[in-house]
C-alpha positions as CSV (number, residue, x, y, z in Angstrom):
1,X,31.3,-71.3,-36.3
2,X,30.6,-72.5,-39.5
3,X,31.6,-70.0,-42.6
4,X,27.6,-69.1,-43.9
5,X,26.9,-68.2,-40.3
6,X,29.8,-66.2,-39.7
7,X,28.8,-64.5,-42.9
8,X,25.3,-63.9,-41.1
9,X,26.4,-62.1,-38.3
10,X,28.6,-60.2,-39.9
11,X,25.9,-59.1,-41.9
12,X,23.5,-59.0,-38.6
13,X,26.1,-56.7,-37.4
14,X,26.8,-54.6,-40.7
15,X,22.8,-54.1,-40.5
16,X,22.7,-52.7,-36.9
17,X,25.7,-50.6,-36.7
18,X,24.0,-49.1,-40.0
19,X,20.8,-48.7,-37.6
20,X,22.9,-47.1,-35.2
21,X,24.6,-44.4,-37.3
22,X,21.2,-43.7,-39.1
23,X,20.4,-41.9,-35.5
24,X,16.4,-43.1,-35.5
25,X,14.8,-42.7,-32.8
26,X,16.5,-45.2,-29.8
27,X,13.2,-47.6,-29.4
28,X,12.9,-48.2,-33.3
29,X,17.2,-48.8,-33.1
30,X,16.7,-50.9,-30.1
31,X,14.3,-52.8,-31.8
32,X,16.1,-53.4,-34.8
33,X,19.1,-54.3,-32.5
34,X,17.2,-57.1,-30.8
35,X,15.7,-58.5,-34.6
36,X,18.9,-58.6,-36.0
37,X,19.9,-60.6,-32.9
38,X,17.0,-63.2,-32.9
39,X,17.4,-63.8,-36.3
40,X,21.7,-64.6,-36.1
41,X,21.1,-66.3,-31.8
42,X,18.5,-68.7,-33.4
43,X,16.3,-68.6,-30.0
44,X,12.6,-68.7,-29.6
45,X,12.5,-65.1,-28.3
46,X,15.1,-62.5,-27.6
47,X,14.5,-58.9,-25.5
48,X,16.2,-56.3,-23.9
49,X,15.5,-54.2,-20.5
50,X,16.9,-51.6,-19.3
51,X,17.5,-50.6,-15.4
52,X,15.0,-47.7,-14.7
53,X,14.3,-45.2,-12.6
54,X,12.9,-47.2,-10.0
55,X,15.8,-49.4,-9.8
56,X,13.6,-52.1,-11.9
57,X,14.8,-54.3,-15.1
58,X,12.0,-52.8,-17.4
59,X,11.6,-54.5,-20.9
60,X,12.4,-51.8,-24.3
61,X,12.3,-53.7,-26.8
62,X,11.4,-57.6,-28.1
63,X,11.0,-59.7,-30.9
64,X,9.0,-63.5,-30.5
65,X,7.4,-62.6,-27.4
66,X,3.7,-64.4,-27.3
67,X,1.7,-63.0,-23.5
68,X,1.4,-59.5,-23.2
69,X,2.3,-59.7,-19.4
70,X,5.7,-60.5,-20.5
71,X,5.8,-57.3,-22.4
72,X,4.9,-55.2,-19.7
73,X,6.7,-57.0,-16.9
74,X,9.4,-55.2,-14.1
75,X,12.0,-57.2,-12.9
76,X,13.8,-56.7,-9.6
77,X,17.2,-56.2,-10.4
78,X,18.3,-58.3,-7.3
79,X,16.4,-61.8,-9.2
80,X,16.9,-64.0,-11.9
81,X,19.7,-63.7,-14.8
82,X,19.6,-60.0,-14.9
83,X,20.8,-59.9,-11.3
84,X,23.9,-62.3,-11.9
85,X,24.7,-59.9,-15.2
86,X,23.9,-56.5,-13.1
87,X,26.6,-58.1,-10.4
88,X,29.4,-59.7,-12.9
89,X,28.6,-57.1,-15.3
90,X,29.5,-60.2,-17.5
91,X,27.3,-62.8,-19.9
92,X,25.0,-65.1,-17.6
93,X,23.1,-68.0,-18.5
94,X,21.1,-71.3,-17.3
95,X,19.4,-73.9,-18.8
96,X,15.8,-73.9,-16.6
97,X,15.1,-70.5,-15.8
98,X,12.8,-71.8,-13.2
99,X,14.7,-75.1,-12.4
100,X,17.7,-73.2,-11.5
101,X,18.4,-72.7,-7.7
102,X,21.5,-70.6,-8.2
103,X,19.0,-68.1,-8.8
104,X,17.0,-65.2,-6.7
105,X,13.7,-65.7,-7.9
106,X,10.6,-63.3,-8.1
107,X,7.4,-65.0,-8.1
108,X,5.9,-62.6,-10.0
109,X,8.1,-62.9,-12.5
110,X,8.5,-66.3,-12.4
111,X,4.4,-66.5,-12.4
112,X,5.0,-64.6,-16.5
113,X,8.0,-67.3,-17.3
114,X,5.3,-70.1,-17.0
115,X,3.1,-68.1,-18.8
116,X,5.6,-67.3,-21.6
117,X,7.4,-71.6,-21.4
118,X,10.6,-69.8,-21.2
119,X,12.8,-72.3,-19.6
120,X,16.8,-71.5,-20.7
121,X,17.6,-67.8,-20.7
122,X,21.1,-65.9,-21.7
123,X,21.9,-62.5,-20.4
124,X,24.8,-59.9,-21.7
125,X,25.2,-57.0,-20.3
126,X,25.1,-53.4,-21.9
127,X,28.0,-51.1,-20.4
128,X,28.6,-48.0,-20.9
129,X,32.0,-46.5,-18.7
130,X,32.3,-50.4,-17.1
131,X,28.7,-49.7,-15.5
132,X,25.6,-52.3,-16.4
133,X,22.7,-50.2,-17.7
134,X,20.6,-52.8,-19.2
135,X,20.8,-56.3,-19.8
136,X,20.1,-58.0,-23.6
137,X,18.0,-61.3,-23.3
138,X,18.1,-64.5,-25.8
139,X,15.8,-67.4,-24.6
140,X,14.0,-70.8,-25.5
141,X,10.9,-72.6,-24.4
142,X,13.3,-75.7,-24.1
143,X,15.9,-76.9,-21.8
144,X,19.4,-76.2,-23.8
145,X,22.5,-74.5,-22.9
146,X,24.6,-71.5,-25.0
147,X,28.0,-71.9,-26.7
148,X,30.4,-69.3,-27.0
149,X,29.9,-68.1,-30.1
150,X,26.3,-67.2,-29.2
151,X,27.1,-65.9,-26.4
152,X,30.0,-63.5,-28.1
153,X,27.4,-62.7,-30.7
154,X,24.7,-61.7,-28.4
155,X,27.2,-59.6,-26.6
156,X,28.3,-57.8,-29.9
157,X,24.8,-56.8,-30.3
158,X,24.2,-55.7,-26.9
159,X,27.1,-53.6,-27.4
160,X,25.3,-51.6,-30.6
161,X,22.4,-51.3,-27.7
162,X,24.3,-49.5,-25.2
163,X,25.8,-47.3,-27.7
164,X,21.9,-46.4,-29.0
165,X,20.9,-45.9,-24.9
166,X,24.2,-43.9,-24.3
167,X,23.5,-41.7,-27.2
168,X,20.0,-41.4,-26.1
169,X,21.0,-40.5,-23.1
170,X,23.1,-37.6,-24.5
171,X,21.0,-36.8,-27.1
172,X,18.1,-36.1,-24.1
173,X,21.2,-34.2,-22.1
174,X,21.7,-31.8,-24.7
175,X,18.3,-31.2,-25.3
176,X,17.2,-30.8,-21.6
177,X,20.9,-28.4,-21.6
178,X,19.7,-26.7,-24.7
179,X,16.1,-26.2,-23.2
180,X,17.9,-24.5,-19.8
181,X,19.8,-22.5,-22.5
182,X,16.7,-21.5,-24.0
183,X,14.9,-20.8,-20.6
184,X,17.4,-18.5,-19.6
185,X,17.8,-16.8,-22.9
186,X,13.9,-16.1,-22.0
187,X,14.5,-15.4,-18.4
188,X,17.6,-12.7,-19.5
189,X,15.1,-10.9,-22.1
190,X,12.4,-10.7,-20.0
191,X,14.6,-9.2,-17.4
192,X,16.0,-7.3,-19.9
193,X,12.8,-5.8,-21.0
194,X,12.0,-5.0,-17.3
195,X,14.7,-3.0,-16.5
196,X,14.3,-0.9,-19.8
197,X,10.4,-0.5,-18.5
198,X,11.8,0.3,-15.0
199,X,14.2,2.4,-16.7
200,X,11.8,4.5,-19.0
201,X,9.5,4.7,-16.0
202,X,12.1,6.4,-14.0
203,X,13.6,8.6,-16.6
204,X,9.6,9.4,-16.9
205,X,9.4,10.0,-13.3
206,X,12.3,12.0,-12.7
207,X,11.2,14.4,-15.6
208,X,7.9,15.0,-13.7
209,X,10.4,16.3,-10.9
210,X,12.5,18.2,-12.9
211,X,9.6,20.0,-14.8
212,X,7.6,20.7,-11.5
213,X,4.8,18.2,-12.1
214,X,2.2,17.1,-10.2
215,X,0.5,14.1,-9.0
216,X,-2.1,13.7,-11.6
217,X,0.8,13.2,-13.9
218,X,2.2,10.2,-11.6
219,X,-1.1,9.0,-11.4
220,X,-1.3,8.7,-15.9
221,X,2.4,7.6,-16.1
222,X,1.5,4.7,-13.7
223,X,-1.4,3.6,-15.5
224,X,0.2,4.1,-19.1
225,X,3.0,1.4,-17.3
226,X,0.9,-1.0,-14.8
227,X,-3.1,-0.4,-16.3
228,X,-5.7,-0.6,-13.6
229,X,-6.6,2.7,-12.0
230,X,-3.9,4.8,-10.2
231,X,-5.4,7.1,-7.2
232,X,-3.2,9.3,-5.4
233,X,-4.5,10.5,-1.8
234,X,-3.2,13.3,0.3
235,X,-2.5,13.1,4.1
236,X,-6.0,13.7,4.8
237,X,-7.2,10.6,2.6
238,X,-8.7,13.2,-0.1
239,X,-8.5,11.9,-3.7
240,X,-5.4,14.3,-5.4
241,X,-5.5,12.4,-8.5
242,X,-7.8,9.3,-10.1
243,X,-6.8,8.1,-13.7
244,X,-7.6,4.6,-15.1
245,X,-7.0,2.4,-18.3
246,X,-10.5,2.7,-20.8
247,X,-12.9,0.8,-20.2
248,X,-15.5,0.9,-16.8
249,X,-14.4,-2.5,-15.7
250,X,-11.8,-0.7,-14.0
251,X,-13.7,1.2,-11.7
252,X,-13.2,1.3,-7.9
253,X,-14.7,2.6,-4.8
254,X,-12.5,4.7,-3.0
255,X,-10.6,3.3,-0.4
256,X,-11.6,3.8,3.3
257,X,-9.5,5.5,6.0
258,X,-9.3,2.2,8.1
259,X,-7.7,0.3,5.3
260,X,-4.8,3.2,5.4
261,X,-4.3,2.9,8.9
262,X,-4.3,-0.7,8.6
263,X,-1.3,-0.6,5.5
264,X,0.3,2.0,8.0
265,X,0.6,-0.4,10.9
266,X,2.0,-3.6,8.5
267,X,4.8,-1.1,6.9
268,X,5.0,0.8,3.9
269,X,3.2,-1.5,1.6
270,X,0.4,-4.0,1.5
271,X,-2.3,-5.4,-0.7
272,X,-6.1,-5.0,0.3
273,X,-9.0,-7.0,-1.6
274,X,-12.4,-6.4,-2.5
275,X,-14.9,-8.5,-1.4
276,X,-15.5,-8.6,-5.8
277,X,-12.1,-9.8,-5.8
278,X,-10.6,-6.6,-7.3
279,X,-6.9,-5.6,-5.9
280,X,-5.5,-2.6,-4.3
281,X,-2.1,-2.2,-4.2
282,X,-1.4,0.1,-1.4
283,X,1.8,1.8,-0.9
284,X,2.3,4.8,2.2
285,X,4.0,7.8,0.5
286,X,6.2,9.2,3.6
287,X,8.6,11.7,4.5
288,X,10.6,9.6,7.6
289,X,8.1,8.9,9.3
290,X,6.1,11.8,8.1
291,X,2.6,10.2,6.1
292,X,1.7,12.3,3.3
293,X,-0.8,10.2,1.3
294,X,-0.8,6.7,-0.5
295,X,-0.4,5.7,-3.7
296,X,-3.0,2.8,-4.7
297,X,-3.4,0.5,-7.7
298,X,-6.2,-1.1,-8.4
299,X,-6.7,-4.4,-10.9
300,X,-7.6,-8.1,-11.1
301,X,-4.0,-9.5,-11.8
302,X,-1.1,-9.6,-9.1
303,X,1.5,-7.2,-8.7
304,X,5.0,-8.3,-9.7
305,X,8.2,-7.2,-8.0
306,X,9.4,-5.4,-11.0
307,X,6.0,-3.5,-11.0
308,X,5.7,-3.0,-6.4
309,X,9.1,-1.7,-7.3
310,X,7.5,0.9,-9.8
311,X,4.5,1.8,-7.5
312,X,7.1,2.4,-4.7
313,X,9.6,4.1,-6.3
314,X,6.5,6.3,-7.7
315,X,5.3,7.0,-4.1
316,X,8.7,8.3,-3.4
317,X,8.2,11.2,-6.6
318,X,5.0,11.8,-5.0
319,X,6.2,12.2,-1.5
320,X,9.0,14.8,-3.7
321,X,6.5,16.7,-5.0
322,X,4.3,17.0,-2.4
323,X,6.9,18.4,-0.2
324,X,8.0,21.0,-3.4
325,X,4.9,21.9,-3.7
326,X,4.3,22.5,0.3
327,X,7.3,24.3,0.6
328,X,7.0,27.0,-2.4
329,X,2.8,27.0,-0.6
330,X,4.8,27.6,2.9
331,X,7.1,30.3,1.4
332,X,4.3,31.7,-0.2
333,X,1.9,31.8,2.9
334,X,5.1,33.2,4.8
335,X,5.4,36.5,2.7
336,X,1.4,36.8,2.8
337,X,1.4,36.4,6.9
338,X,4.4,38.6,6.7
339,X,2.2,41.4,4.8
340,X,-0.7,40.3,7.3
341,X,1.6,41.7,10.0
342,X,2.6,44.5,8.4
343,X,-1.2,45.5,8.0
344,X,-2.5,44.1,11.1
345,X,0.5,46.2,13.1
346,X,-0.4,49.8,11.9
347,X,2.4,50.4,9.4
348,X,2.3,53.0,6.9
349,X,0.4,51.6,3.4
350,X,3.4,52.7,1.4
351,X,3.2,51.9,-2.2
352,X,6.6,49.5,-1.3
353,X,4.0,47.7,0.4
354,X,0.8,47.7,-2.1
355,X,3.5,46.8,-4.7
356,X,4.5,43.5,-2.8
357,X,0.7,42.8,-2.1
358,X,-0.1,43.5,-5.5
359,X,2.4,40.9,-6.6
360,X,0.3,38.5,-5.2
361,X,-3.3,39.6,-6.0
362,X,-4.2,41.6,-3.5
363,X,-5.3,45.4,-3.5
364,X,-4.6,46.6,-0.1
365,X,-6.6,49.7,-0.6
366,X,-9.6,47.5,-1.6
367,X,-9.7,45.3,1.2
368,X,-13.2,45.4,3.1
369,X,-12.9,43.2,6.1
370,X,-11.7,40.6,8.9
371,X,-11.7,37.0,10.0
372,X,-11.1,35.6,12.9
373,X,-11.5,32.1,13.0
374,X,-11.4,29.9,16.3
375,X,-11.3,26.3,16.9
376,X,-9.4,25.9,20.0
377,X,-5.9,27.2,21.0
378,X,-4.3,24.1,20.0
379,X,-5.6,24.4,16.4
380,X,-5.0,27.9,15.5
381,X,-1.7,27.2,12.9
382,X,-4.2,24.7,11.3
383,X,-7.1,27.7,11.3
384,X,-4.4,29.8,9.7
385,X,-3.2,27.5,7.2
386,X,-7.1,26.3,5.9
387,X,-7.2,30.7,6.1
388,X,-4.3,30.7,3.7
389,X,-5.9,28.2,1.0
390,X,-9.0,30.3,1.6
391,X,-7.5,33.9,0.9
392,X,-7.0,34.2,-2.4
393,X,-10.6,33.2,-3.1
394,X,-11.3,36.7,-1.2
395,X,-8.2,38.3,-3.1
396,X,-6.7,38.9,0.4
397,X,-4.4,37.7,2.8
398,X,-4.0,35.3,6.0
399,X,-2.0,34.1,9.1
400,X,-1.6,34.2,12.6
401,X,-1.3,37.4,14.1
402,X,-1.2,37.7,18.0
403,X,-2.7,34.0,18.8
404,X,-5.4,34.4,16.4
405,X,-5.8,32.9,12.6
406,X,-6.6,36.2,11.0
407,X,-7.5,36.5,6.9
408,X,-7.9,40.3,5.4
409,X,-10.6,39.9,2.5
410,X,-12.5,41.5,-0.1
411,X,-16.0,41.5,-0.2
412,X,-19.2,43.3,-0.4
413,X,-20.8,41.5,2.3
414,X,-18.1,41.0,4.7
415,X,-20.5,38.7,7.1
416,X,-21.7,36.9,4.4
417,X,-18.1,35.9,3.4
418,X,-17.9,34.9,6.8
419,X,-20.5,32.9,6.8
420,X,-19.3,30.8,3.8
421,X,-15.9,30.9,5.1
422,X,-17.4,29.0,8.6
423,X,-19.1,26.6,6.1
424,X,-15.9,25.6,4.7
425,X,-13.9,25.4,7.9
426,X,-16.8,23.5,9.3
427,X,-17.2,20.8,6.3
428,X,-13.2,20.5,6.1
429,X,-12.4,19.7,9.8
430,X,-16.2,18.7,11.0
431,X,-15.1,20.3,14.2
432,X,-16.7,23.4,16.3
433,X,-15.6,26.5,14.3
434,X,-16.5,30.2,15.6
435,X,-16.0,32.5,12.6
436,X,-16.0,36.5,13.9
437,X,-15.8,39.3,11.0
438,X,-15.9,42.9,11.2
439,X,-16.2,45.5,8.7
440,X,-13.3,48.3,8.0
441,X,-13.9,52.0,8.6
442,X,-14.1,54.1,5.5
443,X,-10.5,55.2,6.3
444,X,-9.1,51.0,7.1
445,X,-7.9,51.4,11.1
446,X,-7.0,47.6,10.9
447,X,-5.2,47.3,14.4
448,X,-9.0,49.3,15.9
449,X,-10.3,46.6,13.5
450,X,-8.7,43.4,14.7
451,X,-8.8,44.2,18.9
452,X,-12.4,45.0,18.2
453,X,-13.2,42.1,16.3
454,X,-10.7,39.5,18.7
455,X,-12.8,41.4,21.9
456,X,-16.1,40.5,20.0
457,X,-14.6,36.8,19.5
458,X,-14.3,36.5,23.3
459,X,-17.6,38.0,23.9
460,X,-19.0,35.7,21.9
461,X,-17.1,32.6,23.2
462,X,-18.2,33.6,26.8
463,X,-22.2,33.8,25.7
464,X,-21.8,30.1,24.5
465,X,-21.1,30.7,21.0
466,X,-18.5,28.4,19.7
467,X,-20.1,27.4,16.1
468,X,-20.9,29.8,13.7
469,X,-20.6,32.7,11.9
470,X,-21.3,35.8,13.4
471,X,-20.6,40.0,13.1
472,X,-19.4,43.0,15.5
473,X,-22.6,43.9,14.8
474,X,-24.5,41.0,15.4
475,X,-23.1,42.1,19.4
476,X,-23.9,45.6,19.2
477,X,-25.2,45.4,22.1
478,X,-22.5,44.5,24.2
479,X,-19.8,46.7,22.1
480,X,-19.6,48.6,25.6
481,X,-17.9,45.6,26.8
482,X,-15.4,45.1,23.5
483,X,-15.2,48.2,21.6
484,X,-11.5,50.0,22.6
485,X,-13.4,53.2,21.3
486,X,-16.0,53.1,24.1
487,X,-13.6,52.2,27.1
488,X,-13.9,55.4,28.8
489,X,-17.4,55.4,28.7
490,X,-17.6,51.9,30.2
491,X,-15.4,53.1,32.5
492,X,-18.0,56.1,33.5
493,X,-20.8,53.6,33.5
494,X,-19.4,51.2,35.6
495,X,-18.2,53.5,37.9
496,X,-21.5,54.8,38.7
497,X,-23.5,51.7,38.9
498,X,-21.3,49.2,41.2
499,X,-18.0,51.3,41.5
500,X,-18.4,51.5,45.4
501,X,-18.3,47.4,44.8
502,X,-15.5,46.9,43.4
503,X,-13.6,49.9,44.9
504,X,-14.4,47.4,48.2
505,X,-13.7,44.2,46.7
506,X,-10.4,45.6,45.5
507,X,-9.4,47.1,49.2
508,X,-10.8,44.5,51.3
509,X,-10.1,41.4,48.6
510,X,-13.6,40.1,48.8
511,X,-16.5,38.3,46.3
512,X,-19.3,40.7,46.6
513,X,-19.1,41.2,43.0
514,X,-19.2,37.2,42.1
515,X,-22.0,37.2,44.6
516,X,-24.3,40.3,42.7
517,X,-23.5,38.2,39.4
518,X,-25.0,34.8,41.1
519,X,-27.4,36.4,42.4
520,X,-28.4,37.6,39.0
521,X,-28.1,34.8,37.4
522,X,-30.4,33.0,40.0
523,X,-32.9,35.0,39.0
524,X,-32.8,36.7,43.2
525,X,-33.5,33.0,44.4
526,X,-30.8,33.5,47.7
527,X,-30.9,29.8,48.3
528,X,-29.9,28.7,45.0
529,X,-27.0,31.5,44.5
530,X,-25.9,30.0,47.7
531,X,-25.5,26.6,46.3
532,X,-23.9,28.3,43.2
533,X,-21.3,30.0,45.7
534,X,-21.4,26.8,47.7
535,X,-21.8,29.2,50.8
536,X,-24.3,29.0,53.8
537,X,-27.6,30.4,52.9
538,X,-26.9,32.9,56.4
539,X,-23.6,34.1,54.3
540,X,-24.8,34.8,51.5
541,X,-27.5,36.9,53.0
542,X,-25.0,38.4,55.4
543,X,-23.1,39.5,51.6
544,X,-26.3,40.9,50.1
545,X,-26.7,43.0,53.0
546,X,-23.0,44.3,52.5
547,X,-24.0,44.9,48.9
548,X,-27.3,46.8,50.1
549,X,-25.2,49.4,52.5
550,X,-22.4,49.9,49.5
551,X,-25.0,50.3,46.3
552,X,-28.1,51.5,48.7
553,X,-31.3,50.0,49.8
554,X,-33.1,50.4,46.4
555,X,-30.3,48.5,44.7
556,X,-33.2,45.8,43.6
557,X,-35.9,47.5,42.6
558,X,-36.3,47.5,38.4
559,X,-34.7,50.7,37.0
560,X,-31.6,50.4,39.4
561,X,-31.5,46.7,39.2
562,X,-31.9,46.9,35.6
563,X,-28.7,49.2,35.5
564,X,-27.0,47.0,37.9
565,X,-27.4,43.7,36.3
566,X,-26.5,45.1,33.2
567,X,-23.0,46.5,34.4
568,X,-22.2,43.4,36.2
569,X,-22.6,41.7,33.1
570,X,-20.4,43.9,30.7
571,X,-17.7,43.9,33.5
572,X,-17.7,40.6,33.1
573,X,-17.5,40.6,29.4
574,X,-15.2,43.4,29.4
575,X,-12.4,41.1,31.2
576,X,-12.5,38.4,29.0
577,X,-12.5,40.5,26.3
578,X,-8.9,41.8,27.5
């Protein structure tokens, strides 16, 4: 090499290695690279490609380059000079690019090197760790072959380009590694900042515990956290509690009773739409397998776990509460069922006793009246408990007491009360309810009070009553049959009107009597009281002559048949009264 072109490619060099360090961006100290290059090679065109992602030789930088196909062209890296570079991972060159049977060709590519005129090419590799990432080009539009100093040249420059790729490669390493470290500075706040919220939300919650709250105050917590609105229903599906952020967009029909059942069957928790598109996040609050109510959220966005955590772990405060409160209600209803006995029993009104009723609101001496309430034998601890949330309305007390749900009350107009009270029991469990009251005595005989008043209920039940409010006195005419102060006279009246009956029925264990009562009620049609009895008509007629001998021939005209029918009836009544 001659001394003024040794002094250019020193300086060639001097001017990329000063591109190098200046740390430019990699394609403008690529480019630079390949100009210094073509300017010291001497060749009609010089570029460099690089392998990419799609294992292609993909052109970054040129300089002389006419077409823009040439530009923009992929080479396989198993064709042409790259692939003898790529393999050797040392320089390559020929002197008819398209001539040269030594080579794989493409024939797109070799389409673009007509295009272009290139005809001899020379390939160095760039290596970085011994391993060929790109491949830097010098080539004429004329036959000719390289010496050695071009080719050393070429391959000093493409030694400046692998150190610009490695260090781009790096550079994009440590930014991508810097990003991550960024991301997960962002991921470790944000988790941060959730477990302080989860944190402050269950210090919050747990001081609602502590300081007997309630579930209205679960209900603003939640929305002060998670916006939205926040209902909390009881076991019944009644709305406890409804609070929601401002603003009416947030308002929500309630949800339906088929929709808990529904959340009940998939687990604790689910998520029910709106047909508008709104959300509600429904969580079960349990005891075991207890229900007690749900806990909904309803909004537009999604729920996050951090924030189904909150809701969950606010249904369980909820759940604790509603059992504190149902307990101290229980205690509560205990010692007022336990003064209910007391009264109801016949013990003495002692002032140890008005001073424990007094405690709770109730004035013993006051006291005006009875309820009994009936809805079925299977459902008198719920009568007595929907009695208990009832009695201090009536400033009075409530329970069970001898089968019956019983409440003790104050009022003027004691069948009035009842009335209301059978309206209430009526609209709460949309069931059959038969409410019975009686008024106290001016000096309060509440065990003669409450047999009178249970007899009365059974009167009333055997008449065909079984929905409504009604009064001992409303049955005044049948108090024969249930008033414990008139047994001996319906034991006189009965006695003389179909005693010799049932002094034979008793002796002989016979059904005249069931056979007077459906005759009676067959209006005297034999035939049909037959059917009734599902007896022969010839029987029957045979038992009515029976009857005649033991009550007398005149047994069915008016006045005595009057009397007759009438005591078969309260000796009816009478018995199920008992």
């Amino acid at each position: 090499m001659d001394p003024g072109r040794r002094d250019r490619a020193l300086h060639s060099l001097f001017a990329s290695a000063r591109a190098l360090t200046a740390l430019g961006e990699p394609d403008e100290v690529l480019a630079a690279i390949v100009k210094h290059a073509h300017d010291l090679v001497g060749t009609d065109f010089t570029y460099l490609s690089v392998i990419d992602e799609n294992g292609n030789l993909s052109l970054r930088a040129h300089e002389g380059v006419f077409s823009s196909v040439f530009r923009t062209a992929r080479v396989p890296i198993s064709t042409g000079v790259g692939a003898k570079v790529i393999e050797s991972a040392a320089p390559y060159w020929t002197v008819d690019y398209l001539a040269d049977e030594t080579l794989d060709h493409d024939p797109g590519f070799d389409e673009v090197v007509r295009t272009e005129g290139m005809k001899a090419l020379l390939g160095v590799p760039l290596l970085v760790s011994g391993a060929v990432v790109g491949v830097l080009y010098a080539a004429d539009r004329q036959r000719r072959s390289f010496a050695g100093d071009e080719v050393g040249m070429l391959a000093a420059f493409a030694d400046h380009a692998a150190v610009v790729l490695e260090n781009a490669r790096l550079y994009q390493e440590a930014r991508r590694a810097l990003d991550d470290l960024r991301q997960a500075y962002s991921t470790i706040e944000a988790q941060v900042e959730t477990m302080r919220r989860a944190a402050a939300i269950h210090e919050d919650l747990t001081r609602l515990v502590l300081d007997g709250g309630h579930a209205g105050e679960v209900a603003e917590m939640l929305v002060a956290h998670l916006g939205g609105r926040v209902t909390v229903y009881d076991r019944t599906g009644q709305i406890q509690a409804s609070r929601c952020a401002q603003g009416p967009a947030e308002a929500s029909s309630p949800v339906s009773s088929a929709v808990f059942a529904e959340t009940r069957r998939a687990g604790r928790r689910r998520e029910h739409l709106d047909p508008d598109g709104r959300r509600h996040q429904i969580v079960a609050v349990l005891a075991g397998e207890t229900l007690l109510g749900h806990v909904v959220l309803t909004r537009a966005e999604p729920i996050t776990d951090a924030e189904e955590d909150t809701l969950e772990r606010a249904a369980q405060i909820v759940g604790l509460l509603t059992l504190t409160q149902e307990a101290m209600v229980e205690a509560e209803n205990r010692v007022r069922g336990e003064l209910l006995t007391e009264v109801l029993r016949g013990h003495t009104i002692d002032d140890g006793l008005r001073a424990r009723a007094s405690a709770r609101g109730v004035d013993l001496d006051r006291l005006t009246g009875l309820i009994i309430a009936d809805a079925g034998a299977e459902r008198v601890a719920e009568m007595g408990r929907r009695l208990h949330a009832m009695a201090e309305d009536w400033q009075g007390l409530a329970g069970e007491h001898l089968g019956s749900a019983v409440m003790l009350l104050t009022a003027e107009d004691v069948p009035a009360a009842a009335r209301a009270v059978h309206r209430r029991l009526k609209a709460e469990t949309e069931a059959p309810v038969l409410v019975v009251s009686g008024r106290a005595t001016d000096r309060p005989d509440w065990v003669a009070t409450f047999t009178l008043t249970a007899r009365c209920l059974s009167v009333a039940k055997v008449l065909g009553d079984a929905d409504r409010a009604v009064s001992t006195q409303d049955y005044e005419l049948y108090a024969l049959a249930f008033d414990p102060a008139r047994d001996k006279e319906l034991r006189h009246f009965l006695s003389s009107t179909i005693g010799p009956l049932l002094d034979y029925d008793r002796r002989r264990s016979t059904d005249l009597l069931p056979t007077l009562a459906a005759y009676f009620d067959a209006s005297g049609n034999v035939a049909q009281a037959a059917r009734h009895l599902h007896v022969h008509v010839n029987t029957m007629l045979k038992r009515l002559d029976r009857i005649s001998e033991l009550l007398g021939p005149g047994w069915r005209d008016p006045e005595p048949g009057l009397r007759i029918h009438l005591a078969v009836r309260l000796h009816k009544l009478s018995r199920s009264s008992r």
